[in-house]
C-alpha positions in Angstrom: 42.1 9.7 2.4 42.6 6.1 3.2 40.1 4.2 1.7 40.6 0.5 2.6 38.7 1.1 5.8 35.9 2.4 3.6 35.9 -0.6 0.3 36.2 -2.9 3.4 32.7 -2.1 5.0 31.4 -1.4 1.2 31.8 -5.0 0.3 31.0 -6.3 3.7 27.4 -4.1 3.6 26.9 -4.6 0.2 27.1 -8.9 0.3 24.5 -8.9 3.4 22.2 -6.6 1.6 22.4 -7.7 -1.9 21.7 -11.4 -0.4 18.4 -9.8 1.8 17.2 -8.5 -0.9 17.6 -11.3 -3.4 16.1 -13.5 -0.3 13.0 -11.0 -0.3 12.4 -11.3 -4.4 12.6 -14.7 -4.4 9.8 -15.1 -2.5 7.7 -14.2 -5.6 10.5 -16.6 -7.8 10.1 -19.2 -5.6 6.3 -19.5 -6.2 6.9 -19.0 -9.8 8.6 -22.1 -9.8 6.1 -24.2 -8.0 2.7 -22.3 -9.9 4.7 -23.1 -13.5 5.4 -27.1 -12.2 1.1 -26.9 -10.7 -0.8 -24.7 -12.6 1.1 -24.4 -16.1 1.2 -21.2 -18.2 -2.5 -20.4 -16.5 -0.9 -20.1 -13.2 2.2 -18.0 -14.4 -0.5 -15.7 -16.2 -2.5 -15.5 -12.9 0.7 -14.9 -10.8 2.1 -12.2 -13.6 -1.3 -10.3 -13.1 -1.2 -10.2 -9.4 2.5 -8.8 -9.2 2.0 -5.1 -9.5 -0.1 -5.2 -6.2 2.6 -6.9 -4.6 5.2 -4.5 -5.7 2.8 -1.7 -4.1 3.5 -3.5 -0.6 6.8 -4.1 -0.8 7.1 -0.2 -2.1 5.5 0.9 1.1 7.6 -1.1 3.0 10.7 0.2 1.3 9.6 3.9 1.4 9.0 3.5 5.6 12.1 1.8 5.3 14.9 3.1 3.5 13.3 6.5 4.4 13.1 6.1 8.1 16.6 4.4 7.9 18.4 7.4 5.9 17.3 9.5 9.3 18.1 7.2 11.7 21.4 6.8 10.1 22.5 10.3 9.9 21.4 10.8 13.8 23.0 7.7 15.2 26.0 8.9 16.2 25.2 12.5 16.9 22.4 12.3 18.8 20.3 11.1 21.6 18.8 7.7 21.6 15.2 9.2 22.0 15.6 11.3 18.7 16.2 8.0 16.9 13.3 5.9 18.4 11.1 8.9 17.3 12.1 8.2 14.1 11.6 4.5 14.3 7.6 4.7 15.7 6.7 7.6 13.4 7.6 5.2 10.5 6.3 2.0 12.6 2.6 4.7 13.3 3.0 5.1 9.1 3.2 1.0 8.3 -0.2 0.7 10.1 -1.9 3.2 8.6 -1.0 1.8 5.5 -1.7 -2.0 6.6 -4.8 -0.8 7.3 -5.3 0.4 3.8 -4.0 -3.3 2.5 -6.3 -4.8 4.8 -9.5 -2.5 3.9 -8.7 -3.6 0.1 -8.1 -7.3 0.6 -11.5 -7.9 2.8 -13.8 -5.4 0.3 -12.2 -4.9 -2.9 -10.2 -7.8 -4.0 -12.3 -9.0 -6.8 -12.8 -5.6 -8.5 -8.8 -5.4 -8.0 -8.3 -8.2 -9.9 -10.7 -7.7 -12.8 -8.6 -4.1 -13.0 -5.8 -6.3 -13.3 -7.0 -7.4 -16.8 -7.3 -11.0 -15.6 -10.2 -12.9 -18.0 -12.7 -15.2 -17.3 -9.6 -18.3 -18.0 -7.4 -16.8 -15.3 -10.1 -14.7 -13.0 -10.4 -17.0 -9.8 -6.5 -18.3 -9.4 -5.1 -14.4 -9.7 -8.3 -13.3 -7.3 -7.2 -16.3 -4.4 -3.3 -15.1 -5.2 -4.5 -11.7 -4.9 -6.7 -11.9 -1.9 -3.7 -13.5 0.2 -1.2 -11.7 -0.3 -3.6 -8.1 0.8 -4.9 -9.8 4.0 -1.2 -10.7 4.7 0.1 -7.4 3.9 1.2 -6.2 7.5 3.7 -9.0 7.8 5.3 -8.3 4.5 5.8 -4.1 5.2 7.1 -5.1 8.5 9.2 -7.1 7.5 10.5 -4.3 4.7 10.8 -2.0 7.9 12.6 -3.9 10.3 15.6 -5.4 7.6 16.0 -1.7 6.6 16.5 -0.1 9.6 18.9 -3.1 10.8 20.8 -2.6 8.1 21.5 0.9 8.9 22.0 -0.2 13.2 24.8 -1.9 11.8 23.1 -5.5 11.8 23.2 -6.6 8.4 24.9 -10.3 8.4 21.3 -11.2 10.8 19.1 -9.0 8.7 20.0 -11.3 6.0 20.2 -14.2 7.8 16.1 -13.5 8.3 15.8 -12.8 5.2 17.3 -16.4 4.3 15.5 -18.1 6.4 12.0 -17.1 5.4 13.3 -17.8 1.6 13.9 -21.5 3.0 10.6 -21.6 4.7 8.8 -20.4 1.8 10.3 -23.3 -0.6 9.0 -25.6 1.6 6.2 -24.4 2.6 5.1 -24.0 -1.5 6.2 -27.9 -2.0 3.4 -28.6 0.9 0.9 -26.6 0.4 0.9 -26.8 -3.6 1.9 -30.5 -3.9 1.1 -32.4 -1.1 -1.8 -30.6 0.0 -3.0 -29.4 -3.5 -4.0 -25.6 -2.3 -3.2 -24.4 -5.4 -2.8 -20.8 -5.9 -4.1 -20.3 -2.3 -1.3 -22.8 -1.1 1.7 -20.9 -3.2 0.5 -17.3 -2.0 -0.2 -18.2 1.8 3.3 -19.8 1.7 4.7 -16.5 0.7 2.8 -14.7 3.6 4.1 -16.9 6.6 7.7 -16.4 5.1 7.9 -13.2 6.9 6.9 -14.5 10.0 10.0 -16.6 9.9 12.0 -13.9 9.3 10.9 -11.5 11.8 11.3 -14.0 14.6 14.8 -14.3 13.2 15.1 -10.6 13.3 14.0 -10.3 16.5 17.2 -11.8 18.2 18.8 -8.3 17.5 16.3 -6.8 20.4 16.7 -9.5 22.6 20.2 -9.8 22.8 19.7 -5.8 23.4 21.9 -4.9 20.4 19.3 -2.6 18.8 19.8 1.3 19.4 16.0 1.9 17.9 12.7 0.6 20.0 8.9 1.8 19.6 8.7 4.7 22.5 5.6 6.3 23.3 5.7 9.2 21.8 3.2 11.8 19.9 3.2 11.2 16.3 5.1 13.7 14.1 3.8 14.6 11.1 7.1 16.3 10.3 9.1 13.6 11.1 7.2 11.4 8.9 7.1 13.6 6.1 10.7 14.0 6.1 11.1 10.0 6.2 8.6 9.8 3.2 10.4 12.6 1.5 13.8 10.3 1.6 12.6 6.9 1.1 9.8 7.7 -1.8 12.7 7.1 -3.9 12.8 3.7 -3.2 9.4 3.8 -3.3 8.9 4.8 -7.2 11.5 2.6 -7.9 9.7 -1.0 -6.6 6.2 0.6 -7.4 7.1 1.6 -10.9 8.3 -2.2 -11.4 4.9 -3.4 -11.0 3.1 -0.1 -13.0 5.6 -1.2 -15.8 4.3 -5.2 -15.5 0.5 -4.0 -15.9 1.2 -1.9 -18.9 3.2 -4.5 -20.3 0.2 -7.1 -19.2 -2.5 -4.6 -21.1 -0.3 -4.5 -24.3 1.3 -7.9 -24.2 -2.2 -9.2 -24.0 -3.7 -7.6 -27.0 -0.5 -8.3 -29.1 -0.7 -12.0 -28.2 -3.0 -13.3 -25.9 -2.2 -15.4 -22.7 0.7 -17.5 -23.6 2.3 -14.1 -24.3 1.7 -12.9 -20.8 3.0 -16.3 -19.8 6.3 -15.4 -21.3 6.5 -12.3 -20.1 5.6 -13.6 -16.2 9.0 -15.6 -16.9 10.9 -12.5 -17.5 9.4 -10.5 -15.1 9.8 -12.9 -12.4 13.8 -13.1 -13.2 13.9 -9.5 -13.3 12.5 -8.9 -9.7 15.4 -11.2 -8.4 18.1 -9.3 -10.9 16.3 -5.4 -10.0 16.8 -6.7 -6.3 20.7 -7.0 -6.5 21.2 -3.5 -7.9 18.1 -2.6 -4.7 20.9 -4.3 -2.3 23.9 -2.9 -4.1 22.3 0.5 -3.3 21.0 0.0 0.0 23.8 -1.4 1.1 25.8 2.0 0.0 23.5 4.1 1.3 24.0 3.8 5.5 27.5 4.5 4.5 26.4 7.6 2.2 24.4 8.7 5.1 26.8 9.0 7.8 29.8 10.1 5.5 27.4 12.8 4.7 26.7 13.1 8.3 30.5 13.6 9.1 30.4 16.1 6.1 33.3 13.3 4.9 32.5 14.7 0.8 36.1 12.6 -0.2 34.4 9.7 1.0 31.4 10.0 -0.7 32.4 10.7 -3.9 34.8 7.2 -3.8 31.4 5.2 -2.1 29.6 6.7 -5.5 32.5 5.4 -8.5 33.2 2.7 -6.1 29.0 1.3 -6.4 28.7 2.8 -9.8 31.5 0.2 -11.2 30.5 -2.5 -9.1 27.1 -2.5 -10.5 28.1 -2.0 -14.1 30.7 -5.3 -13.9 27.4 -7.0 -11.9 25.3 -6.2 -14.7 27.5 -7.2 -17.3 28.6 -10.8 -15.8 24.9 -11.0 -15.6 23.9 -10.3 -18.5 26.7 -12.6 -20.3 25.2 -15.6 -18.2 21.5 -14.7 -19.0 22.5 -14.8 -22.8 24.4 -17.8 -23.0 21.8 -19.7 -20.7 18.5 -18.5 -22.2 17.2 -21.7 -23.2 18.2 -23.4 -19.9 16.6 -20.8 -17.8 13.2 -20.7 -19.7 13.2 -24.4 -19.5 12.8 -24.1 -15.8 9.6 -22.1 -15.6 7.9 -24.0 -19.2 7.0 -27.2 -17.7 4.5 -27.9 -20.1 6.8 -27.9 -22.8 4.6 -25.1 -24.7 6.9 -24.0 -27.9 5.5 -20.8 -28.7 5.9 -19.8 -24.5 9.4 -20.6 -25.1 10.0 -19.3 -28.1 8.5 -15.4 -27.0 10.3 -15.8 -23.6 13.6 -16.4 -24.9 13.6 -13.6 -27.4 12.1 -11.5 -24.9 14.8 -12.1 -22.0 18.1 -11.2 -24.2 16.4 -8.0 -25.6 14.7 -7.3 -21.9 17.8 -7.4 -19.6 19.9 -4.9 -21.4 18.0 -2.7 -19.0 20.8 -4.2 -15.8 23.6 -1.7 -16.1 21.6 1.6 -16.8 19.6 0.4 -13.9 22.4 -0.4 -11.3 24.0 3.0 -11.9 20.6 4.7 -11.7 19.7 3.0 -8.4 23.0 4.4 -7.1 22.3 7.7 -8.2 18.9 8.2 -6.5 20.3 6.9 -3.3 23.4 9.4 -3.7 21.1 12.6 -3.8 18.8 10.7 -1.1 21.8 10.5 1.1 22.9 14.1 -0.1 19.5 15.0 1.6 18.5 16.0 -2.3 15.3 13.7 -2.0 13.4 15.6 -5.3 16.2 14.8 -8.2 16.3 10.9 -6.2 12.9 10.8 -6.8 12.8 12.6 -10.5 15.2 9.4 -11.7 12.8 7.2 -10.4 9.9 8.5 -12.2 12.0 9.1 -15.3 13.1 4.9 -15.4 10.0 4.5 -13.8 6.6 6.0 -15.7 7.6 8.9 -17.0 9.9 7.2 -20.3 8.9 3.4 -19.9 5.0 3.8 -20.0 4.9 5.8 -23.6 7.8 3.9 -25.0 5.7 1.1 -24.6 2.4 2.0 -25.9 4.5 3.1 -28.7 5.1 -0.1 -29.3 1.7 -1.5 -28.8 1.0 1.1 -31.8 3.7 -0.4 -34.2 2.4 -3.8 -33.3 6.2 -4.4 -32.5 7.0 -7.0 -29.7 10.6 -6.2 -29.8 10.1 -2.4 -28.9 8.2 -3.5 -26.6 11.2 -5.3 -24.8 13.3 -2.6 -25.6 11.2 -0.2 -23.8 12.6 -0.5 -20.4 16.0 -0.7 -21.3 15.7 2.7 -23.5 14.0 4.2 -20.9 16.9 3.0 -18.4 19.7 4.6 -20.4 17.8 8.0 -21.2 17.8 8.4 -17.2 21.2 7.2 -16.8 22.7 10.1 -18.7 20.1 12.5 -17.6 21.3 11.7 -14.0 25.1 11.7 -15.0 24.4 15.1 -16.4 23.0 16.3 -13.3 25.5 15.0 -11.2 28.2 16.9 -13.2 26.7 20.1 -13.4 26.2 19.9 -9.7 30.1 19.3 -9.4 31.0 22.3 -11.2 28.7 24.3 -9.7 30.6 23.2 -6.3 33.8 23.2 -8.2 33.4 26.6 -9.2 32.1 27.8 -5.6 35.0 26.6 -4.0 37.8 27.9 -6.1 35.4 31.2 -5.5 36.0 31.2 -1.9 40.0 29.8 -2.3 40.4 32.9 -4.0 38.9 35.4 -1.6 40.4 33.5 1.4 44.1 34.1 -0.7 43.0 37.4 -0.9 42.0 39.0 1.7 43.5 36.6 4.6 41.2 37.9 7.6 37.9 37.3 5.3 36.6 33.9 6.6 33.8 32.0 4.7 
């Protein structure tokens, strides 16, 4: 097997992806920066609190997404165009369904949302205007999840990520205005966030103008088979961003009670760098995954297995160069987001963020491995490593914690839970192979003997 041809269009997909989905987590980073400079460590609490609901969108978006995309991937190039535009408006019929859900919430239910949060009477009504935002603009943000995963997999990833880029530009700007220059406050950093996506769809939308785009909305009946198969591939991805922000309001409830506001403050810090570091292992591994998908299509198993080790050490050196960086820049990097100067902020955040981020290789090669099964149309063990990193190990290792009154457990839950999946999954994945092994030294053997016998 040559596989030059195959690295090349690894590292080609992976830059464009890992970039678009950086550019999509900053958007969150971006207003972190601009709330910590405006609002102090009130804002960064109020922001912190308001995450997990954000992590629901972009989990829908992802699910529709990378699900729809898998499908469309592994038809593209054996057959006809109708059968992939099916896929496309069944998962375009889902995202409204679920806007609508978004939208229902933001216009009735925003303020009982954000006392569920756990935000207090100090933080209350700049997480509630965050809040409110970012539900009413929720349509947007899954669309704009939708479209830059099913580009990625029509082989238009370099203007995918130019979108992407563009609506991080427009969203530092637009934060500078609204926060500084108009003083909108919360209201200003969260509605900058919400036209972002705008920018990047009009971006996006050059790729069905120019007429380069082999998916389209078609009127057509809406399948619920079709839709349950593209939930059943992308609710992977779907656990996996969701579970990010189910592990930040746990850590909000226990962080809270184990030291107050300024602790959650910290913690917003490190969960705000952690969204932009989750998203390069998210790009690292849906960037692999169209070529997963149509390798698997071809039935191309050689190729396959290399994409696997290839994304496996590539995110394991990412992690590690990453990780070196974080440690030796701690100070530097907290500095950034403590404009006030507050020592005991600093102080939590920076022993927090080198105990925290252990978590990065475990969780690059256990991104890789739910998108492997995904792509090797094995959606329920994709999905058992996400809820295993995800709720399953995290959520008791931290109230565990809480019980020991220990905040350095309490950092160390995620990356425990992290490396207890990674060798469950490596387990799986070589009893699988054996299995195979086995079955095909099996049939080697009865093809030897008996040389009219055809398996």
């Amino acid at each position: 097997m040559d596989t030059k041809p195959i690295r090349n269009d690894f590292f080609r997909y992976i830059l464009a992806n890992v970039i678009s989905s950086i550019g999509v987590s900053v958007y969150i980073l971006i207003d972190t920066f601009f709330i910590s400079r405006g609002m102090g460590a009130d804002g960064l609490a109020a922001l912190n609190l308001a995450l997990p609901v954000f992590s629901f969108i972009n989990g829908f978006g992802l699910m529709l997404g990378m699900g729809g995309g898998s499908i469309f991937s592994m038809l593209y190039c054996r057959t006809e165009r109708i059968e992939t535009d099916r896929v496309f408006t069944n998962a375009f019929l889902s995202l409204l369904f679920v806007a609508a859900l978004f939208e229902g919430a933001g216009l009735f239910f925003s303020e009982q949302i954000t006392h569920l949060l756990g935000a207090d009477a100090s933080v209350f009504s700049l997480s509630h205007d965050y809040l409110k935002m970012i539900l009413l603009f929720s349509p947007a943000l899954l669309l704009n999840n939708l479209m830059v995963c099913f580009m990625r997999n029509d082989c238009a990833p370099k203007l995918a990520m130019a979108g992407i880029l563009c609506g991080s530009l427009a969203n530092v700007v637009l934060d500078y205005v609204f926060i500084f220059m108009l003083g909108m406050g919360m209201k200003g950093a969260a509605l900058a966030t919400c036209i972002s996506p705008f920018v990047s769809l009009a971006v996006m939308s050059i790729h069905f103008i120019t007429g380069w785009n082999a998916f389209t909305l078609r009127l057509v009946r809406p399948s619920l088979h079709i839709i349950r198969d593209i939930v059943s591939l992308g609710l992977h991805a779907f656990f996996t961003e969701v579970s990010g922000g189910l592990v930040i309001f746990v850590f909000n409830f226990v962080i809270y009670r184990l030291m107050g506001n300024t602790g959650i403050a910290a913690y917003g810090v490190i969960a705000n760098i952690a969204i932009v570091l989750t998203a390069v292992f998210i790009g690292l591994s849906s960037g692999v995954q169209p070529l997963m998908c149509r390798c698997h299509g071809r039935g191309d198993n050689a190729a396959v297995k290399y994409l696997l080790r290839l994304s496996a050490v590539t995110a394991v050196i990412t992690a590690a160069v990453a990780y070196a960086l974080l440690f030796s820049q701690t100070t530097p990097v907290v500095s950034v987001f403590n404009s006030s100067g507050d020592p005991a902020m600093r102080s939590i955040a920076e022993k927090g963020l080198r105990l925290y981020f252990l978590f990065m290789p475990f969780m690059g090669v256990n991104a890789i491995m739910s998108v492997y099964f995904s792509s090797d149309e094995k959606p329920h063990i994709a999905q058992m490593i996400s809820l295993l990193r995800g709720t399953f190990l995290v959520i008791p290792a931290v109230f565990i914690a809480c019980l020991l009154h220990s905040i350095a457990l309490v950092w160390l839950a995620v990356p425990i839970s992290e490396m207890l999946t990674t060798v469950t999954a490596v387990c799986i994945y070589i009893v699988r192979q054996r299995k195979f092994s086995a079955a095909d030294t099996e049939r080697a053997l009865r093809a030897a003997r008996y040389p009219m016998y055809r398996v």
